[in-house]
C-alpha positions in Angstrom: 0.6 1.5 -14.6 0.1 3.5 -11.4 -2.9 6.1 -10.3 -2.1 9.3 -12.1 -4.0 11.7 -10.4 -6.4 11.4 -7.2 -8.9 9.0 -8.2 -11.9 11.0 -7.2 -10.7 13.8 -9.8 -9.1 11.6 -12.3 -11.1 7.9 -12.2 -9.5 4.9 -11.4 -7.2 4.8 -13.8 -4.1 2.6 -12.4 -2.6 1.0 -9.5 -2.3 2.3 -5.9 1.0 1.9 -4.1 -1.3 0.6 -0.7 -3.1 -1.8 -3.6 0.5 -3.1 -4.9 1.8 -4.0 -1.5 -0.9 -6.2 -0.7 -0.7 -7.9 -3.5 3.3 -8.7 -2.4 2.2 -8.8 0.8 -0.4 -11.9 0.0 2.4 -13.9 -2.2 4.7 -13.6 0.4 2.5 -15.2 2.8 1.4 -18.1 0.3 5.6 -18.6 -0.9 6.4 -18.8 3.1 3.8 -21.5 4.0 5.3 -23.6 0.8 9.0 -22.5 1.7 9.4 -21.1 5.5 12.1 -18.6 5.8 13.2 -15.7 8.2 14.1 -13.8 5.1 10.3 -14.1 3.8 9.0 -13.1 7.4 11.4 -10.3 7.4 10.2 -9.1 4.0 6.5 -9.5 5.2 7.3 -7.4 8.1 8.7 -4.7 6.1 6.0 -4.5 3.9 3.2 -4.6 6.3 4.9 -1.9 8.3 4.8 0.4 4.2 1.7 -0.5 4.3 0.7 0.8 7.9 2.7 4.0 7.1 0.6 4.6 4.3 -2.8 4.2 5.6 -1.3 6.1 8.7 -0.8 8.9 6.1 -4.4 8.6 4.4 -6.0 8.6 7.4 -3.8 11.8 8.9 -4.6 13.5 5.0 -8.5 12.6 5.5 -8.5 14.3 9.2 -6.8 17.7 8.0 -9.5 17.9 4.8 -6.5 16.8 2.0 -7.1 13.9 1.0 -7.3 13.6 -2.6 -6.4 17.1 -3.3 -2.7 17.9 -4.6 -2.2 19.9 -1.1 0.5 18.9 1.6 
């Protein structure tokens, strides 16, 4: 189930897209050291780079005063 709502209004109430990537992000790592593969460090790249998007977003919404508000 993911966050419905901003969690400051709402609670924590589910799960956070940033939260769900580094959980794929952290079984990627542990599958590739059992079972190396470009693939995996392809699809660890692409995830990390989500993931920095993301918190690039955050942190752009937390300088304008938006974060956490349904505002653009």
């Amino acid at each position: 189930h993911f966050q419905d709502g901003p969690a400051a209004a709402e609670g924590v109430n589910g799960l956070t897209n940033e939260a769900l990537l580094k959980v794929l992000i952290h079984r990627i790592k542990i599958l590739d050291s059992q079972f190396p593969s470009e693939h995996n460090k392809k699809a660890l790249a692409a995830l990390e780079s989500a993931l920095a998007a993301f918190d690039a977003r955050t942190a752009d919404r937390q300088a304008r005063g938006v974060e956490g508000l349904n505002a653009e």
